[in-house]
Each structure stands twice: as structure tokens, then as C-alpha cells.
C-alpha positions as CSV (number, residue, x, y, z in Angstrom):
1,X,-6.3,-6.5,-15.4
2,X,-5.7,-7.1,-11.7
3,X,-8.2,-5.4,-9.3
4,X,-9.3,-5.5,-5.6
5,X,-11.1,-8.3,-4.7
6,X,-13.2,-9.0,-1.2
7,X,-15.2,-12.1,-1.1
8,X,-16.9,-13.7,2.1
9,X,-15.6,-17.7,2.2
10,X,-18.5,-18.5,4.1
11,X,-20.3,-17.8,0.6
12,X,-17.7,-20.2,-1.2
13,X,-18.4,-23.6,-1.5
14,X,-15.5,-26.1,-0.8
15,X,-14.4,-28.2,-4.4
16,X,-12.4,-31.0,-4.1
17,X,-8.6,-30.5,-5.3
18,X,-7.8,-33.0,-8.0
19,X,-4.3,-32.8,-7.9
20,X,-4.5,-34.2,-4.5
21,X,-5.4,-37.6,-2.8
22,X,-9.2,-37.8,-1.8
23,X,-10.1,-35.2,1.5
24,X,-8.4,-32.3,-0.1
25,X,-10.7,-29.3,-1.0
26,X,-10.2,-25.9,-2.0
27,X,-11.8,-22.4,-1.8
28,X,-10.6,-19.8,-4.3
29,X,-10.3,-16.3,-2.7
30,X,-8.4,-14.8,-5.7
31,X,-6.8,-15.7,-8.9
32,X,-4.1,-13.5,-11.3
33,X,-5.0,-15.1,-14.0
34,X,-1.6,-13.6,-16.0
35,X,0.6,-15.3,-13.4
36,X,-1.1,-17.9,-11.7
37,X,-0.7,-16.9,-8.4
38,X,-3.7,-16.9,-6.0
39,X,-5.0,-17.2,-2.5
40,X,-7.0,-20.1,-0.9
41,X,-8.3,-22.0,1.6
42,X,-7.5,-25.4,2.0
43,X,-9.4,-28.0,4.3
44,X,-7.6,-31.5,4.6
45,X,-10.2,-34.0,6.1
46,X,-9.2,-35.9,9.5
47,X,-6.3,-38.6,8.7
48,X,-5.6,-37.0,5.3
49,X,-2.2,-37.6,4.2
50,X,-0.4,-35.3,1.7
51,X,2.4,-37.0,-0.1
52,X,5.9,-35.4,-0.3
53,X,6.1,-33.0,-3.3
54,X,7.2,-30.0,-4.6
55,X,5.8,-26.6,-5.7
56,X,6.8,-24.5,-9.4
57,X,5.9,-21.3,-7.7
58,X,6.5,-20.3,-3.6
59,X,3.9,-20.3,-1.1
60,X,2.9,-19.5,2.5
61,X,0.2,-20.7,4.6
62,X,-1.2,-20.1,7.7
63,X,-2.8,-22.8,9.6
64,X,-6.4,-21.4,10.8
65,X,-7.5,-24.8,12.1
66,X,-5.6,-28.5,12.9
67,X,-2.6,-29.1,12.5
68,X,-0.3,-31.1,10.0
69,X,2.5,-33.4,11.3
70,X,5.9,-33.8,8.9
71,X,7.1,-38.0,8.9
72,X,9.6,-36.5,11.4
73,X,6.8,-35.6,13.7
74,X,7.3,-31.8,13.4
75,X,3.9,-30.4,14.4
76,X,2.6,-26.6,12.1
77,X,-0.4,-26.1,14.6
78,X,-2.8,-23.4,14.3
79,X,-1.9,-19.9,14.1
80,X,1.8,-21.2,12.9
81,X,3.1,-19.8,9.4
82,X,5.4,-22.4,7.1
83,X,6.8,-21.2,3.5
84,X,8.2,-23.3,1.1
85,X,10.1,-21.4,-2.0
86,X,9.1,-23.1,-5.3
87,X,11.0,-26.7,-5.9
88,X,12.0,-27.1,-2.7
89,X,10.8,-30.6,-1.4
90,X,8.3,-30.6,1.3
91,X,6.1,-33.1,3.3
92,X,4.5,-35.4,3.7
93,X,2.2,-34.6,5.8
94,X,-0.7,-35.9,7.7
95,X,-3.6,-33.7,9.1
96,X,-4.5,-36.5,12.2
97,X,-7.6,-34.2,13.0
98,X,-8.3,-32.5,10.0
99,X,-6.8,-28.9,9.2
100,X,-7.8,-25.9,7.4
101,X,-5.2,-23.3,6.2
102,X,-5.0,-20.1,4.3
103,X,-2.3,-20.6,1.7
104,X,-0.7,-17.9,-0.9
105,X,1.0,-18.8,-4.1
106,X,3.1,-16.3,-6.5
107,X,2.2,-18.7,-9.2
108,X,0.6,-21.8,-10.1
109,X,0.7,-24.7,-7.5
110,X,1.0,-27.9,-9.3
């Protein structure tokens, strides 16, 4: 059963995301656990580089802090919004100074 949720991330502890390369950590604000989707933030350590890949589900994120840098040197700097629908090819991506991001899936990321 879905309900309201209000969490303080201050209160969340960061876990590394083990789907990713090393510097990649998560904090869960919410999870429907019937569809997979859920909201998070994401903190990519500085130099981190996300390889190119793909998503089953869509998502959105907001960049809060940083920026990430596509290999074609397209900048998403903070307070900039990116979506990419679900299989759609993405990346990669490098975070030069670090970067932390909300992101929203409507299903499960990887």
C-alpha cells in the first residue's frame, strides 16, 4: 500500500550504489515497492565517471550540486533538469568536481 512519506536526508546515511563504478552513493527518499519506482539522491565523488548506459524505466533529475559533463562536453550544472525515457542511451558522464542530484524513477533503475 502506497502512503505519504517525509523523511529528513540529512538523517540518511549515504550507501554506496553497486551497480555503479566506485564514488557512486545513494540515499533512498522513497520506494513503491509494487513498481519499483522511487526517489533519490545521488552524490558522484569528484572525477567520477559514469559509463554510457541505459535505463528499463524513465527518470528525471535535478542537479542540486556540481555538474556532470557529456563526452561531447555538454555541461547539466546545478539547478538544470535532464530526463531520459527508459532505453534510451545516455552518457557518459563525468562529475569533474563532484555532483549531487535528486533523481526520480517510474520504475526500477538498473
Amino acid at each position: 500500500m502506497r502512503k505519504i512519506v517525509v523523511v529528513d536526508p540529512k538523517e540518511i546515511e549515504w550507501e554506496a550504489v553497486k551497480e555503479l563504478p566506485e564514488g557512486a552513493w545513494i540515499k533512498m527518499l522513497s520506494i513503491d515497492e509494487e513498481t519499483g519506482a522511487f526517489s533519490a539522491l545521488f552524490k558522484f565523488d569528484k572525477r567520477f565517471h559514469e559509463p554510457r548506459h541505459n535505463h528499463p524505466s524513465d527518470h528525471d533529475i535535478l542537479i542540486l550540486e556540481g555538474k556532470l559533463v557529456d563526452s561531447e562536453g555538454n555541461e547539466v550544472k546545478k539547478g538544470m533538469f535532464f530526463f531520459a525515457p527508459a532505453g534510451e542511451e545516455h552518457g557518459p558522464f563525468d562529475a569533474p568536481d563532484g555532483c549531487i542530484f535528486y533523481a526520480y524513477f517510474n520504475g526500477p533503475a538498473f
